[in-house]
PDB file as gemmi writes it, atoms N, CA and C in Angstrom:
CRYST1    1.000    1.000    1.000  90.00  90.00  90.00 P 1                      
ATOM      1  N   UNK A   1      12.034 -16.304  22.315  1.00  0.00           N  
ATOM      2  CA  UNK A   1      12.154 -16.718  23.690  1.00  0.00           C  
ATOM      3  C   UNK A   1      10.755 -16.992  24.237  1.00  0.00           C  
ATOM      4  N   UNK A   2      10.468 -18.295  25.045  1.00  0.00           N  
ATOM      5  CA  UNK A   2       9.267 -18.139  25.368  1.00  0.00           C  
ATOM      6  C   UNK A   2       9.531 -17.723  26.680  1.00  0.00           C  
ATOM      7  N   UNK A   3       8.154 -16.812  27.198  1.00  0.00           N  
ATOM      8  CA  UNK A   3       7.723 -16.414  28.188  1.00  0.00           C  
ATOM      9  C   UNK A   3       6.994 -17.148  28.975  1.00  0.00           C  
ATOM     10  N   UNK A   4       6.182 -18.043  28.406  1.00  0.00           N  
ATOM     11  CA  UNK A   4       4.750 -18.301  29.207  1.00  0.00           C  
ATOM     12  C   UNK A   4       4.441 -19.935  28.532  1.00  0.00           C  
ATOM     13  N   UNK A   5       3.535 -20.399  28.966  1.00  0.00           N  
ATOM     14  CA  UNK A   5       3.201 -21.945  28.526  1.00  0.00           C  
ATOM     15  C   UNK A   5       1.964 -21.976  28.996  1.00  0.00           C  
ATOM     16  N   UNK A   6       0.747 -21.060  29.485  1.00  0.00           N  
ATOM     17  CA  UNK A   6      -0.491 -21.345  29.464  1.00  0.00           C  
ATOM     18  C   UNK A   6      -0.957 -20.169  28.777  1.00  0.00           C  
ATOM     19  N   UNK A   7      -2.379 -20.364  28.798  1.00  0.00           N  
ATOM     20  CA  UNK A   7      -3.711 -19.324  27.949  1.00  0.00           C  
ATOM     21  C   UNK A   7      -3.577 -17.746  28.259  1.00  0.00           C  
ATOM     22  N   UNK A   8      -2.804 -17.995  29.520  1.00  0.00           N  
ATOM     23  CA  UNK A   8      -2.769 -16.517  30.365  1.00  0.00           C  
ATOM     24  C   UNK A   8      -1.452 -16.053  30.348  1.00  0.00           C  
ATOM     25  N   UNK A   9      -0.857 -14.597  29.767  1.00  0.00           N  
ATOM     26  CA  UNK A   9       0.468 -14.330  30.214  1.00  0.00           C  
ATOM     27  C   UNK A   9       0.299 -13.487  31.633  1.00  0.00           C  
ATOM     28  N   UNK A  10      -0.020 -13.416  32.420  1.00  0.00           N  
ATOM     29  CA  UNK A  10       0.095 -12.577  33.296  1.00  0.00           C  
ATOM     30  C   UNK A  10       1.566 -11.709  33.620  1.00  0.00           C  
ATOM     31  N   UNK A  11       1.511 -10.767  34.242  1.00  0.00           N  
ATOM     32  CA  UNK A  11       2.971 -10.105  34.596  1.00  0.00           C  
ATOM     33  C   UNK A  11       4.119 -10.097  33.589  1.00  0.00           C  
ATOM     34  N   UNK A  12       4.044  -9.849  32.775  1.00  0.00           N  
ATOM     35  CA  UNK A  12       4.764  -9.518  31.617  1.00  0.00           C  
ATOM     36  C   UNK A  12       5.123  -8.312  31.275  1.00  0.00           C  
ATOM     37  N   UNK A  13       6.472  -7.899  30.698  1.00  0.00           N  
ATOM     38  CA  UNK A  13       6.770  -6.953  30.157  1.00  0.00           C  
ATOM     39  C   UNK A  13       6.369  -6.009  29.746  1.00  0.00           C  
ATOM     40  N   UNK A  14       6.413  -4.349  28.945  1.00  0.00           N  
ATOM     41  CA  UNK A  14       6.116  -3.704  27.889  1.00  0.00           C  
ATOM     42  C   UNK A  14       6.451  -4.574  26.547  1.00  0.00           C  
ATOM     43  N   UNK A  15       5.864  -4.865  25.436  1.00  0.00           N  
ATOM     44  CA  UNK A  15       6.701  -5.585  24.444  1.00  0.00           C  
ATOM     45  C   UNK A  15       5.199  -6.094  23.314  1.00  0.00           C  
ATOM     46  N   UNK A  16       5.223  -6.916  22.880  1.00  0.00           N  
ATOM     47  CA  UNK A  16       5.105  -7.375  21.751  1.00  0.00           C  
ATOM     48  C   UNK A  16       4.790  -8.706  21.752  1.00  0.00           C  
ATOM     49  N   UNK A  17       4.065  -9.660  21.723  1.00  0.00           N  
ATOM     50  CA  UNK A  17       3.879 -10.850  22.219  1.00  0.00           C  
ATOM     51  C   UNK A  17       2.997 -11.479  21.097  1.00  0.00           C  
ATOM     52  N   UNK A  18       3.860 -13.193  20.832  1.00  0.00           N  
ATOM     53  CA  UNK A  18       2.597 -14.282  19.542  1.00  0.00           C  
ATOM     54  C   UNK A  18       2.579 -15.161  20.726  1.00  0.00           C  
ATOM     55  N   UNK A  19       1.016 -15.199  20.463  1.00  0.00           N  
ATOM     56  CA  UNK A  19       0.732 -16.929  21.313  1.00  0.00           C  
ATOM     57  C   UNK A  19       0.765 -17.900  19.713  1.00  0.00           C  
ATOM     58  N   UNK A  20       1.378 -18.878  20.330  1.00  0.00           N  
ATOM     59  CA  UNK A  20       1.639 -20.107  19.391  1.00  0.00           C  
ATOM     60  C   UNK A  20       0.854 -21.320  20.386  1.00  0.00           C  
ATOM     61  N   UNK A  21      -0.181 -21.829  19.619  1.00  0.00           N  
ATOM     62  CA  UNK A  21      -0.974 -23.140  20.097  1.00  0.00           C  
ATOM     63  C   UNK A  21       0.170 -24.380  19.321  1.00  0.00           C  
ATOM     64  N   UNK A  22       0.081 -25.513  19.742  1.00  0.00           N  
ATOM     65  CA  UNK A  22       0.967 -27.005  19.366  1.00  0.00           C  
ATOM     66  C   UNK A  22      -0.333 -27.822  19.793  1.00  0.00           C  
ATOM     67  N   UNK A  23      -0.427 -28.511  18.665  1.00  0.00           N  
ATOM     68  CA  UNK A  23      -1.034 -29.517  19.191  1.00  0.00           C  
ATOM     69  C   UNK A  23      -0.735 -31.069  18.356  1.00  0.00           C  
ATOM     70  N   UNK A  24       0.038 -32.151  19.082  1.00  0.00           N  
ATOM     71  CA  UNK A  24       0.738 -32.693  18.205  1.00  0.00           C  
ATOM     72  C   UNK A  24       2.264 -32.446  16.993  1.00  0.00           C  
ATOM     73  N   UNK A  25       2.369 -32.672  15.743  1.00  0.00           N  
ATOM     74  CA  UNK A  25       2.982 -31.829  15.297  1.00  0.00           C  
ATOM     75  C   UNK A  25       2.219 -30.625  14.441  1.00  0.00           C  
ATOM     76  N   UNK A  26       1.299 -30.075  14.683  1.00  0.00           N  
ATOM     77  CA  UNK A  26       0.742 -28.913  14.223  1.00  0.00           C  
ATOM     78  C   UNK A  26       0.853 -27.674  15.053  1.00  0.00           C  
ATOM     79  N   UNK A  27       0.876 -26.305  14.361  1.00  0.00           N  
ATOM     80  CA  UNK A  27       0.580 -25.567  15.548  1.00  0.00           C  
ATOM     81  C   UNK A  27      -0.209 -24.514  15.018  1.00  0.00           C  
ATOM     82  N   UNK A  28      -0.274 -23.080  15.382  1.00  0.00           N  
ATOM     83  CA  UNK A  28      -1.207 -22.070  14.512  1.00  0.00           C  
ATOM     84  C   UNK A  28      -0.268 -21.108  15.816  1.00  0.00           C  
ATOM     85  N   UNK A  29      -0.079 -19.790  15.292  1.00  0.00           N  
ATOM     86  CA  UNK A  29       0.451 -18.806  15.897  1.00  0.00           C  
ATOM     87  C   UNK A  29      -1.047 -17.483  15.597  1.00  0.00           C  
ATOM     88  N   UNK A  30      -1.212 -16.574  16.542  1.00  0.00           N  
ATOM     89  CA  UNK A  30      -1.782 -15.425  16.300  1.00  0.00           C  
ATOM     90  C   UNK A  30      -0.495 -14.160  17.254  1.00  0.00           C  
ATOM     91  N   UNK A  31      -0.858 -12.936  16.358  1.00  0.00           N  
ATOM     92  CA  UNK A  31      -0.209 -11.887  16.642  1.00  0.00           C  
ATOM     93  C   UNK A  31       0.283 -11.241  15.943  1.00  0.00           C  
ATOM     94  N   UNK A  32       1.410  -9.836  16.094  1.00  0.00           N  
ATOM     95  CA  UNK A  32       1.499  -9.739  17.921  1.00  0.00           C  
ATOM     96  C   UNK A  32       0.300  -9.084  18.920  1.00  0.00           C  
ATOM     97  N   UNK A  33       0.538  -9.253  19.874  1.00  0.00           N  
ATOM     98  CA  UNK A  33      -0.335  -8.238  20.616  1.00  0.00           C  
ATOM     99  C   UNK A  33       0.602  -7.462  21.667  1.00  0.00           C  
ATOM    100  N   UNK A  34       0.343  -6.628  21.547  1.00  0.00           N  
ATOM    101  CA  UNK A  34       0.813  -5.480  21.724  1.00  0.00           C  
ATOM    102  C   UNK A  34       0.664  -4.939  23.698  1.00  0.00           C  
ATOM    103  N   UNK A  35       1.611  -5.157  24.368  1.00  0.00           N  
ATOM    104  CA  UNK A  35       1.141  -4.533  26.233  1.00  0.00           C  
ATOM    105  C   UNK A  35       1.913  -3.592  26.082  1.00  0.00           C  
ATOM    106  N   UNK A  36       0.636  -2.556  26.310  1.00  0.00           N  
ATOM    107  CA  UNK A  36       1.119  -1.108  26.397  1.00  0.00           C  
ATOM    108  C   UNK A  36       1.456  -0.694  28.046  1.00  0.00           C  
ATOM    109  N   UNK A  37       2.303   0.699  28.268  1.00  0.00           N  
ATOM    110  CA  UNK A  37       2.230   1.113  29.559  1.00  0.00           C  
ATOM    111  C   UNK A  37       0.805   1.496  29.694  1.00  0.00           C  
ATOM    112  N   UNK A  38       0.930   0.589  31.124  1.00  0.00           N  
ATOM    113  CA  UNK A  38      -0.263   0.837  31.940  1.00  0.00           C  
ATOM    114  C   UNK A  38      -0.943   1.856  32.128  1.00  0.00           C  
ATOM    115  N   UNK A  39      -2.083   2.330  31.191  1.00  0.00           N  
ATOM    116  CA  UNK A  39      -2.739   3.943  31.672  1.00  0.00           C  
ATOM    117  C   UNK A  39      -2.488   4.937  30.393  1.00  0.00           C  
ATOM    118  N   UNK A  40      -1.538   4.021  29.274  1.00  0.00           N  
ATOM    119  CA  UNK A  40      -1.022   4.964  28.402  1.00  0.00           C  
ATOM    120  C   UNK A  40      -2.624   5.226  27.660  1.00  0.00           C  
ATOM    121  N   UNK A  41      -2.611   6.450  26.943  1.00  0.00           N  
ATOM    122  CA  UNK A  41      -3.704   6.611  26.086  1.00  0.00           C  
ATOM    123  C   UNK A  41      -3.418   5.910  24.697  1.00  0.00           C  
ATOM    124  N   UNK A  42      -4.312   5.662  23.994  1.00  0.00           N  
ATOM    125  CA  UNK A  42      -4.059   4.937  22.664  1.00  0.00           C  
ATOM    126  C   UNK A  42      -4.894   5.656  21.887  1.00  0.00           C  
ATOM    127  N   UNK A  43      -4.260   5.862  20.224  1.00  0.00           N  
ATOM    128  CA  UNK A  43      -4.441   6.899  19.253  1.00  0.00           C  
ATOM    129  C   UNK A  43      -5.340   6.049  18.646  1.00  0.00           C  
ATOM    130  N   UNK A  44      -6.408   5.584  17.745  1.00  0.00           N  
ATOM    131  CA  UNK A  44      -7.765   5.197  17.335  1.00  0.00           C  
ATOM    132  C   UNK A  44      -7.187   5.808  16.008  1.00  0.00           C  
ATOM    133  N   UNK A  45      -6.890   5.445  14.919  1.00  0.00           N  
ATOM    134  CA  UNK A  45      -7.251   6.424  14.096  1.00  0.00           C  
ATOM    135  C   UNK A  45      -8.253   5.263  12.638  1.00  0.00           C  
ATOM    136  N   UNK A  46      -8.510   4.698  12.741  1.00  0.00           N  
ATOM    137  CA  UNK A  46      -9.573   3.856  11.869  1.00  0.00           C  
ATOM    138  C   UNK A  46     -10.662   4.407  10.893  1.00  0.00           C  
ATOM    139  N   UNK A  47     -11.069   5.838  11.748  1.00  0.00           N  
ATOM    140  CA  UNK A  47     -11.930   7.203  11.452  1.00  0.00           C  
ATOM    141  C   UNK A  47     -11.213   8.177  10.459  1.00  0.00           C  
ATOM    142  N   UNK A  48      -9.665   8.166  10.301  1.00  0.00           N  
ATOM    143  CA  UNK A  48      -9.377   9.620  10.349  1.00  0.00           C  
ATOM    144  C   UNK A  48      -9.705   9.568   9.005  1.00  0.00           C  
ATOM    145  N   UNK A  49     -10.379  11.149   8.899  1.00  0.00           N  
ATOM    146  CA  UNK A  49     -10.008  11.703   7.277  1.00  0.00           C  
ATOM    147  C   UNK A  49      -8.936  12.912   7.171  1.00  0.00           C  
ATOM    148  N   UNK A  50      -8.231  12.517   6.274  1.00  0.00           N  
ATOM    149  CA  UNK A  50      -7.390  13.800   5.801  1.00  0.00           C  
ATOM    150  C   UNK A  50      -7.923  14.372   4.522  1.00  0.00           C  
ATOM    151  N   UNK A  51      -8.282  15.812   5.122  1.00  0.00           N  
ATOM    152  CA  UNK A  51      -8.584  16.617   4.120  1.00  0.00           C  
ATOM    153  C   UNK A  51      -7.080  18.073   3.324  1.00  0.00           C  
ATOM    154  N   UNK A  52      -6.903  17.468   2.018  1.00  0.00           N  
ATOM    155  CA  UNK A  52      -6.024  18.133   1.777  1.00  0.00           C  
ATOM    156  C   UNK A  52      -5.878  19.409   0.716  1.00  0.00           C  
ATOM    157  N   UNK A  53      -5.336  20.601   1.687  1.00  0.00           N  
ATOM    158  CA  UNK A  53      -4.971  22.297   1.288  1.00  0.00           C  
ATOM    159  C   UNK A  53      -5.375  22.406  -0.321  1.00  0.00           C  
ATOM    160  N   UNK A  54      -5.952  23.297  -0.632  1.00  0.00           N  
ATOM    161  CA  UNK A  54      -6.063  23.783  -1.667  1.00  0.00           C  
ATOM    162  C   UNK A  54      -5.007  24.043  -2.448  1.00  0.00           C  
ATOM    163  N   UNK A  55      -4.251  24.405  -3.347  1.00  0.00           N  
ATOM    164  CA  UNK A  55      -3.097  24.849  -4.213  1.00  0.00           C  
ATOM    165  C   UNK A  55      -2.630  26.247  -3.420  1.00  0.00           C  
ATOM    166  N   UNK A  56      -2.017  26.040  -2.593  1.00  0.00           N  
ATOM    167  CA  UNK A  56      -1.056  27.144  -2.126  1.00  0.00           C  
ATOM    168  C   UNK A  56      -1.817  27.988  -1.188  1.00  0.00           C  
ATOM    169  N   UNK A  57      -2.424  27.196  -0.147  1.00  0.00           N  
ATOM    170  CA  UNK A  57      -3.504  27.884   0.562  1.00  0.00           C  
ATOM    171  C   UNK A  57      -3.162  26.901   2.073  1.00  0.00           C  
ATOM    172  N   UNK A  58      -3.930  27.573   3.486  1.00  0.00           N  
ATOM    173  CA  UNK A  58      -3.556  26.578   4.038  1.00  0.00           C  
ATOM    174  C   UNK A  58      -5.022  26.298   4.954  1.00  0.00           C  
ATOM    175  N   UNK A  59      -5.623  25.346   4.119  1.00  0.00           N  
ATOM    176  CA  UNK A  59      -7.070  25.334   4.501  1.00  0.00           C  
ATOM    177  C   UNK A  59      -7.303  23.602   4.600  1.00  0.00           C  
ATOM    178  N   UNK A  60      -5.576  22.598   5.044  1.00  0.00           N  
ATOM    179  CA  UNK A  60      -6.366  21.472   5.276  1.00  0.00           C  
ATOM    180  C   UNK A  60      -6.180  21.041   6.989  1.00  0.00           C  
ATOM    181  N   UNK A  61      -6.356  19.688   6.536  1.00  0.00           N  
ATOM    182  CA  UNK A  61      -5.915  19.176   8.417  1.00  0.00           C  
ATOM    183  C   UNK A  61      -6.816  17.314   8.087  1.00  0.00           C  
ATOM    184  N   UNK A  62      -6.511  17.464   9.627  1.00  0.00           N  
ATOM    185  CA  UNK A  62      -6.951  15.704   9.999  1.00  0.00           C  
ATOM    186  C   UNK A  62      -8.001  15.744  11.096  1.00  0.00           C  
ATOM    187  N   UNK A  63      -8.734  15.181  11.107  1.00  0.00           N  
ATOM    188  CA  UNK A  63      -9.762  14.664  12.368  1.00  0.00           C  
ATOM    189  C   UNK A  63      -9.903  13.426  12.155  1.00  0.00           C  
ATOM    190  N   UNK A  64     -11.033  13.036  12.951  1.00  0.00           N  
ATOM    191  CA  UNK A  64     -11.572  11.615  12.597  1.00  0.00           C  
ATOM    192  C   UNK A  64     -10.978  10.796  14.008  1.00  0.00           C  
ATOM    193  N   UNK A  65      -9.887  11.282  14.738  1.00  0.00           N  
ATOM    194  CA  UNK A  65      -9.059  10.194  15.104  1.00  0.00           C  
ATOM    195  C   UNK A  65      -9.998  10.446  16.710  1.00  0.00           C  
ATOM    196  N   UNK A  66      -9.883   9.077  17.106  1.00  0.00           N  
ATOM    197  CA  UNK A  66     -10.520   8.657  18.881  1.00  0.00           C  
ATOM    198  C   UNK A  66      -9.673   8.178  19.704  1.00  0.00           C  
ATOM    199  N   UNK A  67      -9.406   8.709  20.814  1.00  0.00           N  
ATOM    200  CA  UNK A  67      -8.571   8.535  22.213  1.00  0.00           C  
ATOM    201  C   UNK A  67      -9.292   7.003  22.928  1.00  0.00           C  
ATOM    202  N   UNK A  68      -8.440   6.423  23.121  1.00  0.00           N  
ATOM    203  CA  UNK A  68      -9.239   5.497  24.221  1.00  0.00           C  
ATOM    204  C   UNK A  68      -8.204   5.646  25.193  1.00  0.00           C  
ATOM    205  N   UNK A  69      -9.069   5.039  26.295  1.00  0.00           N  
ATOM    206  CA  UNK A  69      -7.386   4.965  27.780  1.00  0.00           C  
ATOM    207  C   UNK A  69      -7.402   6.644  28.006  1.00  0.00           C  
ATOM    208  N   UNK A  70      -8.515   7.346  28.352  1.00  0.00           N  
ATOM    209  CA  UNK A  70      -7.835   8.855  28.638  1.00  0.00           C  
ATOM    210  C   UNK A  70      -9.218   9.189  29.134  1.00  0.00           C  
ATOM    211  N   UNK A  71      -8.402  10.378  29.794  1.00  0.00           N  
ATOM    212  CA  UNK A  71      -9.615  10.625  31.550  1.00  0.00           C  
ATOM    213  C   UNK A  71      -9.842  12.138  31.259  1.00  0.00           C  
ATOM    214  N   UNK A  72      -9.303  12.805  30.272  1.00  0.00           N  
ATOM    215  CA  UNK A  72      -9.621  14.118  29.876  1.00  0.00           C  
ATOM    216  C   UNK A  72      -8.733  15.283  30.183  1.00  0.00           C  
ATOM    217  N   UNK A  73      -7.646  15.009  30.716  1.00  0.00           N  
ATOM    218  CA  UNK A  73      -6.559  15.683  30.861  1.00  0.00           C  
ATOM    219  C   UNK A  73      -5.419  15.361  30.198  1.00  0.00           C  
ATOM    220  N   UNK A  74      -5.320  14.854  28.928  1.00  0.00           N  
ATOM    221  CA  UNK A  74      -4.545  14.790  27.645  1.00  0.00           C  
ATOM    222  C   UNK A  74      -4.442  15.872  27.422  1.00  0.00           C  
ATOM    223  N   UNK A  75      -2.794  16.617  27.047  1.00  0.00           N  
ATOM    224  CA  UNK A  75      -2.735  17.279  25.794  1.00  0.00           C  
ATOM    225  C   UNK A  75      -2.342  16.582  24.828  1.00  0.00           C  
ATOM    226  N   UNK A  76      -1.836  17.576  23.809  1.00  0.00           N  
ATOM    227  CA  UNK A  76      -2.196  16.963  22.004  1.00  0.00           C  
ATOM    228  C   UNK A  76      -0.576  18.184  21.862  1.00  0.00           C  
ATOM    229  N   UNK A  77      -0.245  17.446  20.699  1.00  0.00           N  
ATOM    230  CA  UNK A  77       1.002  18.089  20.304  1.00  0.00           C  
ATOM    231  C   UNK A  77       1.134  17.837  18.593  1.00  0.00           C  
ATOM    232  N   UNK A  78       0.484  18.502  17.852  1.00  0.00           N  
ATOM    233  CA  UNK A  78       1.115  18.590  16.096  1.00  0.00           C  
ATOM    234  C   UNK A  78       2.266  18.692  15.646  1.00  0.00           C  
ATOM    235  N   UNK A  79       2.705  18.353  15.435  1.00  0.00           N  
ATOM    236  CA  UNK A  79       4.534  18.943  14.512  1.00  0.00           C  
ATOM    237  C   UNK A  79       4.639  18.179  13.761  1.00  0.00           C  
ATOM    238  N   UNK A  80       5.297  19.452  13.004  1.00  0.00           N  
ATOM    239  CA  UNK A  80       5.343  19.197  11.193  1.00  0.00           C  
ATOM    240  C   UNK A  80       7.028  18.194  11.101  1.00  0.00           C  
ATOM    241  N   UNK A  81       7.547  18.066   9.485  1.00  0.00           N  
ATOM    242  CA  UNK A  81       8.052  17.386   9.316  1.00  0.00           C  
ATOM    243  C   UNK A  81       9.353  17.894   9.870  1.00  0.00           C  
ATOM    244  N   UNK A  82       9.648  19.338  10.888  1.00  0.00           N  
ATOM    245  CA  UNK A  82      10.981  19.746  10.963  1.00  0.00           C  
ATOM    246  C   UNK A  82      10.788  19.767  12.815  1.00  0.00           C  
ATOM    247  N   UNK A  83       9.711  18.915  13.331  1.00  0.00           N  
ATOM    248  CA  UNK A  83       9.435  18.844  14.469  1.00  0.00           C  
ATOM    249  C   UNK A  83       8.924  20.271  15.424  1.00  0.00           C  
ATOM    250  N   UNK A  84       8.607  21.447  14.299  1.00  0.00           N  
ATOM    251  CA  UNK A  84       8.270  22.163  14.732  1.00  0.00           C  
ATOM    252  C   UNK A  84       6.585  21.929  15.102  1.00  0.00           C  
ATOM    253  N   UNK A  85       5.989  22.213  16.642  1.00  0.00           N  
ATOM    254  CA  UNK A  85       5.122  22.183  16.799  1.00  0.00           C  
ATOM    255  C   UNK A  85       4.180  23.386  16.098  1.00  0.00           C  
ATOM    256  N   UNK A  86       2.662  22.537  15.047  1.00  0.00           N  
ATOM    257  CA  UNK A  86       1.750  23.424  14.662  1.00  0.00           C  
ATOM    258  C   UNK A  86       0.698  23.903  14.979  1.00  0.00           C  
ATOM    259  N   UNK A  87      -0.155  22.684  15.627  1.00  0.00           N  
ATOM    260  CA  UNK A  87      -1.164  22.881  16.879  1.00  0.00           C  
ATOM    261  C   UNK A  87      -1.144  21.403  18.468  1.00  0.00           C  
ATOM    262  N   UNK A  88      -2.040  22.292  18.986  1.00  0.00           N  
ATOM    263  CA  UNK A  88      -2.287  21.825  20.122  1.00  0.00           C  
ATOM    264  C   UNK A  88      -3.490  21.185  20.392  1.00  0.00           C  
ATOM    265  N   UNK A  89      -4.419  20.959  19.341  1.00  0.00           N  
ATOM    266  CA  UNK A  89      -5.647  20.405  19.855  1.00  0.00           C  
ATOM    267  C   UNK A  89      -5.677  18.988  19.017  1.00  0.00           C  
ATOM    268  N   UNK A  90      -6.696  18.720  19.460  1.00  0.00           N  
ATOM    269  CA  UNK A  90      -7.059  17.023  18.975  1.00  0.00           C  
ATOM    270  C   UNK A  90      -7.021  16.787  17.080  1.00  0.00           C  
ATOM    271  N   UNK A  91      -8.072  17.849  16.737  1.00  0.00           N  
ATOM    272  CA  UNK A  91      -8.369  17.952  15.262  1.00  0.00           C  
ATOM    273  C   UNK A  91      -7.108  19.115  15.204  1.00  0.00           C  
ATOM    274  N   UNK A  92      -6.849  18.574  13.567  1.00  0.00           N  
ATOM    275  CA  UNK A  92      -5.421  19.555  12.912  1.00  0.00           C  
ATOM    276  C   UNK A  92      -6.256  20.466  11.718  1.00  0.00           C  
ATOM    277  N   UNK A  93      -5.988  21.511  11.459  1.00  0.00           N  
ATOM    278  CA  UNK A  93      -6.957  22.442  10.840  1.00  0.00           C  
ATOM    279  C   UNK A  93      -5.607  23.676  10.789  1.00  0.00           C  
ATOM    280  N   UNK A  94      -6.249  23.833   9.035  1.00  0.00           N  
ATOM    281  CA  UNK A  94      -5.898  24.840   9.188  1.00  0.00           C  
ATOM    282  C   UNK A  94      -4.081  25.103   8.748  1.00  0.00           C  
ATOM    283  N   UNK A  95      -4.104  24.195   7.865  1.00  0.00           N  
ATOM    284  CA  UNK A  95      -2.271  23.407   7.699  1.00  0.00           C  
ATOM    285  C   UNK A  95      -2.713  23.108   6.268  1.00  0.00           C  
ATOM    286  N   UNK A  96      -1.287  23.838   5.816  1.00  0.00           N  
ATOM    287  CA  UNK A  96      -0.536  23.688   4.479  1.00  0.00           C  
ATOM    288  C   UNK A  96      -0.162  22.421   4.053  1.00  0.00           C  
ATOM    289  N   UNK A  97       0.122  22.110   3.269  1.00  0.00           N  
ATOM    290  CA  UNK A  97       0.412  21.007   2.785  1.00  0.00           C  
ATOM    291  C   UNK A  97       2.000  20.554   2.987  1.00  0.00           C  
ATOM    292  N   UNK A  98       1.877  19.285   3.897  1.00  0.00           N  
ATOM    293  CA  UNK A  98       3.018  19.009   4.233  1.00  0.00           C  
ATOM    294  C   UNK A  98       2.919  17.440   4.993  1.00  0.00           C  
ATOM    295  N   UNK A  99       4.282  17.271   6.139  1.00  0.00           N  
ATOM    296  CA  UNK A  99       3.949  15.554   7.088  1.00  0.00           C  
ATOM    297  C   UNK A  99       3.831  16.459   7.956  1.00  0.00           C  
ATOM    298  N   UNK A 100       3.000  15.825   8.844  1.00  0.00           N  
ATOM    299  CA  UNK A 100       2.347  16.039  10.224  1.00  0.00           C  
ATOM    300  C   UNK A 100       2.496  14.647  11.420  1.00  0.00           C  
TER     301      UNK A 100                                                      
END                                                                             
């Protein structure tokens, strides 16, 4: 469905969006790009390393990852693969081997 027909989408949805250029019978598409809620924080993770538990020990976790869009009153919520929450802070530490 198109939305829009110039350079600018302004006022648009939450959603998912390709600009498609035409020029003649040619065209070139880029995307998607992505409009998030307004103010939402966004997860960075480009950085992260996962460091993983020793053999039956529970000495790994994740960092690495960067917040953008956030004013410092974020919390953080871990949970494992049974949705039980494991930690609460930014970096995960300290976790057995498992999904997070």
């Amino acid at each position: 469905m198109v939305v829009g027909t110039s350079i600018d989408l302004p006022g648009v949805g939450l959603g998912n969006y390709t600009l498609t250029v035409t020029k003649n019978s040619c065209s070139a598409s880029e995307g998607p790009f992505d409009v998030l809620e307004n103010g939402a924080p966004v997860i960075d993770d480009d950085q992260i390393v996962i460091e993983d538990p020793g053999c039956e020990e529970e000495n790994g976790g994740i960092s690495g990852i960067s917040l953008l869009n956030t004013d410092g009153n974020e919390t953080y919520r871990w949970t494992d693969a049974d949705g039980i929450i494991v930690m609460t802070e930014l970096i995960l530490s300290n976790v057995g081997a498992g999904t997070y």
